[in-house]
VOBA-1610 file (N, C-alpha, C; in pm, whole numbers, padded with zeros to 5 digits, always signed):
BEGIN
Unk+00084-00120+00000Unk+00000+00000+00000Unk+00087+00125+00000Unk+00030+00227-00053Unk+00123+00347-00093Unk+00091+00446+00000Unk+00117+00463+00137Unk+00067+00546+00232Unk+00056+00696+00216Unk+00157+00702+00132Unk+00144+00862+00057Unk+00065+00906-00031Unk+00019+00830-00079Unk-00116+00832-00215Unk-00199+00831-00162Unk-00320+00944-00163Unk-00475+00901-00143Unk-00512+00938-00293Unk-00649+00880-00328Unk-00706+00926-00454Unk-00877+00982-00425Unk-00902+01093-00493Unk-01022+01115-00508Unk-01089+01100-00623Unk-01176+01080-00631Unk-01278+01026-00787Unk-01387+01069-00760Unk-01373+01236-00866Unk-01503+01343-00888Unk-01625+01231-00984Unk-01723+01166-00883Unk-01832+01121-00913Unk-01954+01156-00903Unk-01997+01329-00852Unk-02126+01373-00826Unk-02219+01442-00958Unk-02179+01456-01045Unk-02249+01514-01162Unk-02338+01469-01187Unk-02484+01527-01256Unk-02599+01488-01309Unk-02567+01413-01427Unk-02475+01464-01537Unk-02499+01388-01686Unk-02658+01461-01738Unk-02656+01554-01746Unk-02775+01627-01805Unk-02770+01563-01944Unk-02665+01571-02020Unk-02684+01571-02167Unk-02713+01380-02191Unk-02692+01331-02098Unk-02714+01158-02065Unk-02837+01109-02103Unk-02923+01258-02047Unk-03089+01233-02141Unk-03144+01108-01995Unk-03116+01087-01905Unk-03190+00981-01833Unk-03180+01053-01701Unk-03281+01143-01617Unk-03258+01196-01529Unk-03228+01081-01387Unk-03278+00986-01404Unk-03340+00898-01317Unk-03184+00768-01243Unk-03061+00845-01361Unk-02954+00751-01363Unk-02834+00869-01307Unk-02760+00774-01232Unk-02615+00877-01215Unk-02531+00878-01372Unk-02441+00908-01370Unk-02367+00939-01493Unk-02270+00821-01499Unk-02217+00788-01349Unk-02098+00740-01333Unk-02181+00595-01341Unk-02297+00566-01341Unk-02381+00408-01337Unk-02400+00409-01462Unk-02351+00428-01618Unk-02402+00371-01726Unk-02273+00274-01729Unk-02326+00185-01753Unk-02279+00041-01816Unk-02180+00039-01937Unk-02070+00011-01952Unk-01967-00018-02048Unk-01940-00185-02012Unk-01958-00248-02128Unk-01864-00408-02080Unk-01949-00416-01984Unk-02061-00431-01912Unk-02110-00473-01852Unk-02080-00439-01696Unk-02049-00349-01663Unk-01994-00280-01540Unk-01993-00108-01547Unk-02066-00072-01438Unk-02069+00047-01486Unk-01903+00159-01446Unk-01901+00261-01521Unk-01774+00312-01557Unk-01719+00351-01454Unk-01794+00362-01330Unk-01739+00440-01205Unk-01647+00353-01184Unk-01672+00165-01160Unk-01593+00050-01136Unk-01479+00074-01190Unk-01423+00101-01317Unk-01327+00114-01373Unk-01245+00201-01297Unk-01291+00310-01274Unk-01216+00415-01194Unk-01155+00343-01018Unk-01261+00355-00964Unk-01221+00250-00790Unk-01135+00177-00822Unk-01156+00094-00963Unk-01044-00057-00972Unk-00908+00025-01018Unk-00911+00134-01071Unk-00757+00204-01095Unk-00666+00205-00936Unk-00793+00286-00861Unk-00766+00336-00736Unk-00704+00223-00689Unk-00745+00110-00649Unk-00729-00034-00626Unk-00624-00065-00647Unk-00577-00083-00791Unk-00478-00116-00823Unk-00299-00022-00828Unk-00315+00097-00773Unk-00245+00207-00744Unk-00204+00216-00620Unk-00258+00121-00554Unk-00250+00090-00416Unk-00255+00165-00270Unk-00363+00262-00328Unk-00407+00390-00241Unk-00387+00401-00159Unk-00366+00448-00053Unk-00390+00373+00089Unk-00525+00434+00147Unk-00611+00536+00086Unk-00742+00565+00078Unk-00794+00633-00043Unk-00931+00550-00055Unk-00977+00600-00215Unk-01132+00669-00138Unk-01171+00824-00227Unk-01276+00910-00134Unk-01348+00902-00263Unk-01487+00876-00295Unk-01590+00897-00454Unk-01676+00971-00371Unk-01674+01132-00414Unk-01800+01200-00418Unk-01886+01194-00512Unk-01964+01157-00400Unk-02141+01139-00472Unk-02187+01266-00495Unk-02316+01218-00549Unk-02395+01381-00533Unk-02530+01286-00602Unk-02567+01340-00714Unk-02716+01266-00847Unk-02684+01195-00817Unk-02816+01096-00783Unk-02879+00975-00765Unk-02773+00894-00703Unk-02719+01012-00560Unk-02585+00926-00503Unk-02635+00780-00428Unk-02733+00706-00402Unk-02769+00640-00328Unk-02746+00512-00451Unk-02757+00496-00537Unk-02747+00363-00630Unk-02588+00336-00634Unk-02497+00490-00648Unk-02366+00480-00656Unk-02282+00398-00562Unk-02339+00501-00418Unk-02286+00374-00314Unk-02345+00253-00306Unk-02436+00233-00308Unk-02447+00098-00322Unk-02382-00042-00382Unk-02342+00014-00524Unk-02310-00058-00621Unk-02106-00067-00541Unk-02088+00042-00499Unk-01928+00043-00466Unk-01934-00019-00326Unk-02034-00065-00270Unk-02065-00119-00159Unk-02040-00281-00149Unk-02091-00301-00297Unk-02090-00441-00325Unk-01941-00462-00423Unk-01926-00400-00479Unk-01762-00405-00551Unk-01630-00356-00510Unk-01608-00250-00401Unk-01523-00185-00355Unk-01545-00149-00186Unk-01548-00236-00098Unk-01566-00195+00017Unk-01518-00086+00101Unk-01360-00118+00076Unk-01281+00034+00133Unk-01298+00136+00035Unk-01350+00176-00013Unk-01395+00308-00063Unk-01494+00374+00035Unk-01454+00495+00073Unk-01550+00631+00131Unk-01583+00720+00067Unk-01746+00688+00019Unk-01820+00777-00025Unk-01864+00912+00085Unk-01839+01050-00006Unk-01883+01168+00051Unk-01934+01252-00039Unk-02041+01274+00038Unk-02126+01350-00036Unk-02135+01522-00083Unk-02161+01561-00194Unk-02178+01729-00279Unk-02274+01738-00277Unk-02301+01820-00151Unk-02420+01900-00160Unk-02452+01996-00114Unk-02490+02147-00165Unk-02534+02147-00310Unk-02420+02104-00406Unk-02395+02063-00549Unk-02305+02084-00637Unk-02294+02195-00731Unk-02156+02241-00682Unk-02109+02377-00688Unk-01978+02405-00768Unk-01978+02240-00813Unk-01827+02239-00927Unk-01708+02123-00853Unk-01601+02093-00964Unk-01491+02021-00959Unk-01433+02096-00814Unk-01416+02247-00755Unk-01316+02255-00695Unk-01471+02224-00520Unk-01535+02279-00547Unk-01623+02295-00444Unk-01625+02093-00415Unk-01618+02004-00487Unk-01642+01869-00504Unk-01536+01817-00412Unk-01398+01861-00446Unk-01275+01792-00393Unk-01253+01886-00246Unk-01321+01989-00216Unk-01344+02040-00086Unk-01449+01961+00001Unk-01531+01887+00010Unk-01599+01807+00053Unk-01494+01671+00104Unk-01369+01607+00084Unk-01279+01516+00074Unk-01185+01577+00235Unk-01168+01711+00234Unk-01105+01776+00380Unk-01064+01660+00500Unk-01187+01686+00520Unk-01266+01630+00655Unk-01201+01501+00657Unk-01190+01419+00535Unk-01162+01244+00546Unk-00991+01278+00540Unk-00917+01363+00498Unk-00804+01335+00467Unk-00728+01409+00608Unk-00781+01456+00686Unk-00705+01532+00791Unk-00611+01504+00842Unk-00574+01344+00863Unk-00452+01274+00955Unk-00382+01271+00770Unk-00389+01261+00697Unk-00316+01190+00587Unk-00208+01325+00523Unk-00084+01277+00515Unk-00007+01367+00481Unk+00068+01272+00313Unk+00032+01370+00229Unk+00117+01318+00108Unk+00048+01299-00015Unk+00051+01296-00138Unk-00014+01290-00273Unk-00161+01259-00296Unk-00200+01353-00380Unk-00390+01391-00370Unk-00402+01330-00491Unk-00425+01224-00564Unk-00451+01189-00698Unk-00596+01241-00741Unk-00629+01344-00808Unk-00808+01334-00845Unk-00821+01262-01002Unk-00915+01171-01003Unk-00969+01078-01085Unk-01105+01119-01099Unk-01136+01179-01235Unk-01293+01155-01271Unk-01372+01021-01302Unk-01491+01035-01222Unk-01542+00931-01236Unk-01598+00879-01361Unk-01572+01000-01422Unk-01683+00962-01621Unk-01538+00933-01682Unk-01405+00935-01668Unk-01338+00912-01753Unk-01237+00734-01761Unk-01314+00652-01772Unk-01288+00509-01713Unk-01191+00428-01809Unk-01104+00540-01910Unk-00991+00424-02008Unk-00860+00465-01960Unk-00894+00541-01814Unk-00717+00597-01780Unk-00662+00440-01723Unk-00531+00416-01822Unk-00472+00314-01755Unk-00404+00354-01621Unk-00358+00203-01636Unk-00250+00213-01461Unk-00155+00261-01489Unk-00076+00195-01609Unk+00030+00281-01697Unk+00080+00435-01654Unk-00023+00459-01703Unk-00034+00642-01733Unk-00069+00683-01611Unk-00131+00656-01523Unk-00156+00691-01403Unk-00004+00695-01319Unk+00008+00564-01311Unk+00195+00545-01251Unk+00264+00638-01290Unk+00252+00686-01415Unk+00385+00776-01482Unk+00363+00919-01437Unk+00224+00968-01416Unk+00154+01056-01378Unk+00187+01089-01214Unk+00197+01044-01117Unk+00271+01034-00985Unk+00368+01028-01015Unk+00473+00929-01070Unk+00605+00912-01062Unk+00682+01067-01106Unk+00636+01132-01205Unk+00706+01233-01245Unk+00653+01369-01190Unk+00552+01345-01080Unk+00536+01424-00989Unk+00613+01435-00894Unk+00663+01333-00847Unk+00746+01334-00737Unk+00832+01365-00750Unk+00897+01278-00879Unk+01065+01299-00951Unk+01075+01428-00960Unk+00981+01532-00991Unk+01005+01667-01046Unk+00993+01745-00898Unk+00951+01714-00802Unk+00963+01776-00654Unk+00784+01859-00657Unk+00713+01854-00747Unk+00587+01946-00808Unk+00470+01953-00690Unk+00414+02073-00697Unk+00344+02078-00589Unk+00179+02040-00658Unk+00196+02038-00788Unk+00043+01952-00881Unk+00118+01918-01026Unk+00079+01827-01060Unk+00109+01798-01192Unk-00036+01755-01282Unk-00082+01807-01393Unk-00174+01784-01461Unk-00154+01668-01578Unk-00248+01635-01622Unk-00218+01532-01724Unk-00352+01592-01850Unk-00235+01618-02000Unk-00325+01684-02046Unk-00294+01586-02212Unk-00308+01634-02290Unk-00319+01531-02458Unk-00358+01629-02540Unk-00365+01594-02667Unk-00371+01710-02764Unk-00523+01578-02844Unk-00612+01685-02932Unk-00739+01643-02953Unk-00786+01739-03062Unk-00843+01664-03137Unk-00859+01734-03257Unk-00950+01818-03253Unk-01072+01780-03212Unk-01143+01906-03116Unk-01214+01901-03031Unk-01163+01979-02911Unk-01118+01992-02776Unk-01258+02059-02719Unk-01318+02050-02851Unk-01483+02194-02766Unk-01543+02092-02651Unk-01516+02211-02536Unk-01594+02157-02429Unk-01485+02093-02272Unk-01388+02085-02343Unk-01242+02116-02242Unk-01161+02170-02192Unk-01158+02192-02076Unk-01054+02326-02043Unk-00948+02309-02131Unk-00879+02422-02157Unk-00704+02406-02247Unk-00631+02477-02210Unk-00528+02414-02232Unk-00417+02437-02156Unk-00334+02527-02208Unk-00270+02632-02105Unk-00165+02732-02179Unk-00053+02703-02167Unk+00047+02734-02252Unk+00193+02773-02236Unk+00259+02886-02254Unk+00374+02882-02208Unk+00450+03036-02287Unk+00522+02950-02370Unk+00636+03071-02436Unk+00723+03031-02580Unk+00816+02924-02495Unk+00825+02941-02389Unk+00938+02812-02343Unk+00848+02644-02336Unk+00766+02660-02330Unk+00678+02549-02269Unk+00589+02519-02193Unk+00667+02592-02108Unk+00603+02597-01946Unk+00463+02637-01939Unk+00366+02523-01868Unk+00243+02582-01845Unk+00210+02720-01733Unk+00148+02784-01831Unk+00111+02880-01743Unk+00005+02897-01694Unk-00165+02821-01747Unk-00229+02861-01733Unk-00359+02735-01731Unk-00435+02749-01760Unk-00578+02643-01782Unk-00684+02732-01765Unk-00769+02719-01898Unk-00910+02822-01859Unk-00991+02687-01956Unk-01131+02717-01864Unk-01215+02642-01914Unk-01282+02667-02050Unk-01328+02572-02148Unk-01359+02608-02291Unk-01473+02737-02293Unk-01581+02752-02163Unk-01685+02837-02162Unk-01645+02937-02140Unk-01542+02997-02091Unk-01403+03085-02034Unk-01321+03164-02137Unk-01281+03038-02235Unk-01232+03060-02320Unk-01235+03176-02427Unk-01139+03291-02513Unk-01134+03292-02579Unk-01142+03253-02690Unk-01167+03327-02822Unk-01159+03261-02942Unk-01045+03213-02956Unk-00939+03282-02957Unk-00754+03195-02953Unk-00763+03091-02886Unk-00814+03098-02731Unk-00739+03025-02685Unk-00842+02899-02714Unk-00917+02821-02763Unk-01011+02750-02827Unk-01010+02706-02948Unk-00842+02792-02986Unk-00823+02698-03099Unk-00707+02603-03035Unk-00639+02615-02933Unk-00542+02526-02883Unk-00579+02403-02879Unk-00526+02306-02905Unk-00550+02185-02901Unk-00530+02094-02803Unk-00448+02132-02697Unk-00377+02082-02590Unk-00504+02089-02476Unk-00543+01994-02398Unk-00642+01986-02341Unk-00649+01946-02219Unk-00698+02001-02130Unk-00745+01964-01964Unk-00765+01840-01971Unk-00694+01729-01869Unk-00812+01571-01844Unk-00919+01604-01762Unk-00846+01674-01625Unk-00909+01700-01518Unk-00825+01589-01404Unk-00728+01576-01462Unk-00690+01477-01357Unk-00562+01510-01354Unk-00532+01498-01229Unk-00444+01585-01155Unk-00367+01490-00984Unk-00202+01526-00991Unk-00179+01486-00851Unk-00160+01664-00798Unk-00179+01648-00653Unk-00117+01755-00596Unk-00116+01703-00478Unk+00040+01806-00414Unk+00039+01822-00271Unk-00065+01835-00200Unk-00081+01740-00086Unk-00224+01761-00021Unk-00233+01889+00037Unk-00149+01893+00126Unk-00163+02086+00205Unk-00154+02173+00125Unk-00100+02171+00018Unk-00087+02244-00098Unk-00213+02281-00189Unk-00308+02141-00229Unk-00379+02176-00274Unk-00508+02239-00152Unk-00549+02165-00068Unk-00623+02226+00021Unk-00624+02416+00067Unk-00512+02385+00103Unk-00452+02565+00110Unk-00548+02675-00035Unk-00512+02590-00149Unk-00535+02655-00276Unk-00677+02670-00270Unk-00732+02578-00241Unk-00858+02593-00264Unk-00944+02670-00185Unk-00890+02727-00061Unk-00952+02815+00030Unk-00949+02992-00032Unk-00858+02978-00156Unk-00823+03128-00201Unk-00911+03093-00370Unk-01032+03028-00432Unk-01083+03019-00523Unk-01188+03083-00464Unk-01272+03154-00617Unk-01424+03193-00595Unk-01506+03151-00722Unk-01642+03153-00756Unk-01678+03155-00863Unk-01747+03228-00970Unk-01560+03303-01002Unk-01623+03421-01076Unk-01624+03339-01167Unk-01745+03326-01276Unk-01696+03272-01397Unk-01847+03260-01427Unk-01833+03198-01585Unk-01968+03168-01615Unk-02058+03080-01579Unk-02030+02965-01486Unk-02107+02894-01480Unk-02149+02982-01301Unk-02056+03002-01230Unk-02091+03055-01157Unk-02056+02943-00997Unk-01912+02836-01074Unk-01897+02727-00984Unk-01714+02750-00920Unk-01699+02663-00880Unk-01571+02644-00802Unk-01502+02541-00894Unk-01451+02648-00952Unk-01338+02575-01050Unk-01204+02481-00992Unk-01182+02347-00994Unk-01061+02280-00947Unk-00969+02371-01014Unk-00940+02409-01099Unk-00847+02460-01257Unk-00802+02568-01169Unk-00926+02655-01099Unk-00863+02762-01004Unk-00775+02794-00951Unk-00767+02646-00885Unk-00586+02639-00790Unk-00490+02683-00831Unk-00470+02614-00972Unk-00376+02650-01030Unk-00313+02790-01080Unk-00420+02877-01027Unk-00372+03014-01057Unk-00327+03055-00959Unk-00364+02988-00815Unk-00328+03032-00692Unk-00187+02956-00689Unk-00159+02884-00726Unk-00019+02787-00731Unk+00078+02909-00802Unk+00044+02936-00908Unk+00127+03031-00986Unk+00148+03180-00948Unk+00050+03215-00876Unk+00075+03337-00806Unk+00214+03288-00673Unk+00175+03181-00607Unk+00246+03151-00500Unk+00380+03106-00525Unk+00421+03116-00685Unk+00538+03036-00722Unk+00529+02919-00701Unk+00457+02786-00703Unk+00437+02693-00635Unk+00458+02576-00762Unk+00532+02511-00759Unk+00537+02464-00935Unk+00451+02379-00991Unk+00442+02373-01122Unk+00291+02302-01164Unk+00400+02237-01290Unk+00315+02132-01303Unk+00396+02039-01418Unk+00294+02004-01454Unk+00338+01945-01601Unk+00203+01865-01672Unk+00285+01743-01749Unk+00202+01626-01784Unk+00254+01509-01865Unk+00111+01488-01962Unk+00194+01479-02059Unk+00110+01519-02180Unk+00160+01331-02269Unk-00008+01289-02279Unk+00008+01184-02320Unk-00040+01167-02473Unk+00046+01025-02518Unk-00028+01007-02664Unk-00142+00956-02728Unk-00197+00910-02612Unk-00323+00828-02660Unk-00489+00952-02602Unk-00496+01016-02630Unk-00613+01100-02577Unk-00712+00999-02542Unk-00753+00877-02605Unk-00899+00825-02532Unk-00884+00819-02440Unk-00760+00787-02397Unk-00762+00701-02253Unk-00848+00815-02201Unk-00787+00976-02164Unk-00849+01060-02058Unk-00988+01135-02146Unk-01074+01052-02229Unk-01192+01094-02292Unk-01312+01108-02177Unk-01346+01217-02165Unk-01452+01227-02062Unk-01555+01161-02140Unk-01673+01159-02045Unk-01830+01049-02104Unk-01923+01166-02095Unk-01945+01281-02141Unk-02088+01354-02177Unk-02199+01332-02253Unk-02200+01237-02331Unk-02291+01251-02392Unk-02319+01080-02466Unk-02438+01041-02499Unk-02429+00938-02509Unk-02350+00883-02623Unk-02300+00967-02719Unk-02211+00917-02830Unk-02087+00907-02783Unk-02038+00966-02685Unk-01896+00968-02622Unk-01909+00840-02551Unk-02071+00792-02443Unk-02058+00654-02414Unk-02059+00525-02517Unk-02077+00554-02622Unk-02049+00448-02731Unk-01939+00488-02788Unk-01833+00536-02793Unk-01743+00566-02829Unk-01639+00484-02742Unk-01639+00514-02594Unk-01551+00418-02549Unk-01600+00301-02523Unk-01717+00280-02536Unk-01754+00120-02499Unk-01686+00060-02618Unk-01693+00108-02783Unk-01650+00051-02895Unk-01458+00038-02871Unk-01402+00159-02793Unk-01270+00146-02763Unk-01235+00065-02655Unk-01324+00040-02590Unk-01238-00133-02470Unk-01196-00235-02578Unk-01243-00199-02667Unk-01165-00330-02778Unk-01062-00362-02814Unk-01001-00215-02804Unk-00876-00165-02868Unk-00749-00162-02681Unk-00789-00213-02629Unk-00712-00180-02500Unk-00567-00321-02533Unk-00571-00412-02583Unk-00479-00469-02654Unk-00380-00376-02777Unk-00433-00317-02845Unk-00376-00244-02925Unk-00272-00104-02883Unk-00362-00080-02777Unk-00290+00042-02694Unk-00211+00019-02541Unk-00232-00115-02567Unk-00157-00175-02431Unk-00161-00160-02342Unk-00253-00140-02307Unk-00390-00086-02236Unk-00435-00194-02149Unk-00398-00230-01978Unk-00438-00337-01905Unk-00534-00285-01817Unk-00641-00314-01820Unk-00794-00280-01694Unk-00738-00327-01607Unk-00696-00245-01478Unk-00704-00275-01314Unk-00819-00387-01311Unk-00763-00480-01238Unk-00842-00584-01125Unk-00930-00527-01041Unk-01056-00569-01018Unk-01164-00560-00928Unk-01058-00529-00768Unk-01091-00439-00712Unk-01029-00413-00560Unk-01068-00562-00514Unk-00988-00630-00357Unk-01016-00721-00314Unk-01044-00699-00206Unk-00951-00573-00129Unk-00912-00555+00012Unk-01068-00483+00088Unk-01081-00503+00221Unk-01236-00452+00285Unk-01202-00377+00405Unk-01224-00272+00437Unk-01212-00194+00539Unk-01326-00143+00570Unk-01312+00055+00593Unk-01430+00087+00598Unk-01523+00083+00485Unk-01699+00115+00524Unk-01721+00162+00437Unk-01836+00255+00493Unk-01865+00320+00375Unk-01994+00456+00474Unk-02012+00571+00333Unk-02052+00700+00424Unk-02101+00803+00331Unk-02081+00926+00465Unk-01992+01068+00384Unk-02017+01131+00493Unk-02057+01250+00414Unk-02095+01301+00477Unk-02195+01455+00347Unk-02281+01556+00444Unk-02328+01601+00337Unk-02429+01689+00418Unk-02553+01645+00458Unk-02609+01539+00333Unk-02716+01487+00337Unk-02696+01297+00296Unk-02744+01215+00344Unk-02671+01105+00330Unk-02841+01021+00364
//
């Protein structure tokens, strides 16, 4: 077990564009398991030493289902939902004794290997980084935060596509949403976000401006395979990767094992 690793897995979203009010987002079925599983079994296999899935929509089927497949997982609950950064502020409370690496994992994005995940920590650490992002280039990116650089490389920035400029919306380089950071580091950050913006939420992406004001260093690993970090909005994006588990031989691509290990389990929130 990796005592320094905890992981969180942003699982509270409606899936409006999902068209099924009545379903979580993270419960549609790929391969016969729904996609959240994929994510816990990363966690699982990364060897967490605690994995946190905020709920939120139709959070009561979610835990359940991770109840029966993932025991040591602690579900906590978003409520109201107020965004990615307001989401991973709800996680506080469970991580208080835990000192050391914040992995966040979306729960709609279920082809991130272990691979890429490993390499994703490892060169966090190696680099001394107080967050490292994991971002890919995409032919078009509408609907993803994107990522800035200056003429050297160096990221400078992340604004969300609704945010976005016309320039910066033609960049191709793209947000996963998944991210390690220093735990005190990121916590700290997130107490100095607001939601100015259009949606009117608590941007995770935020931090990162507070990181860069603070000098605080930010790295990114930029991968070649974009499905892997393909978010699930819409139901053509869920047939899109259900048709790409096919290809996980081709891309060498190994699905984490079902978790085995049983500890706690529960829900802590506002409303539960």
């Amino acid at each position: 077990m990796d005592l320094h690793l905890a992981v969180i897995v942003l699982a509270a979203g409606k899936g409006t564009r999902m068209k099924d009010p009545h379903r979580a987002k993270v419960m549609y079925p790929i391969n016969g398991k729904p996609m959240i599983e994929y994510v816990v079994n990363l966690a699982s296999a990364l060897n967490a030493s605690t994995t946190i899935v905020i709920v939120g929509w139709q959070k009561d089927s979610v835990i359940e289902h991770l109840r029966q497949v993932a025991e040591s997982v602690v579900c906590v609950e978003q409520f109201p939902q107020l965004g990615t950064g307001h989401a991973v502020m709800q996680a506080e409370a469970e991580l208080k004794d835990f000192a050391g690496d914040v992995l966040v994992l979306s729960g709609d994005v279920p082809m991130l290997s272990l691979s890429t995940a490993r390499e994703l920590v490892d060169v966090h650490r190696s680099m001394s980084a107080d967050t490292t992002v994991l971002t890919a280039d995409l032919q078009d990116p509408t609907g993803y935060g994107r990522v800035l650089r200056n003429a050297g490389g160096s990221v400078v920035g992340v604004v969300e596509h609704k945010d976005a400029t016309e320039d910066q919306r033609r960049i191709s380089e793209f947000n996963s949403g998944i991210y390690v950071f220093n735990k005190s580091r990121l916590f700290e950050g997130l107490k100095h976000i607001t939601p100015t913006n259009a949606q009117r939420e608590y941007y995770l992406t935020d931090v990162l401006g507070y990181f860069w004001r603070q000098n605080w260093s930010v790295r990114a690993v930029k991968i070649k395979h974009s499905l892997e970090i393909l978010g699930i909005n819409t139901l053509e994006q869920l047939e899109q990767v259900r048709a790409a588990m096919s290809e996980r031989d081709e891309l060498n691509i190994s699905p984490p094992s079902r978790a085995s290990s049983k500890s706690r389990r529960g829900t802590r929130g506002g409303r539960t």
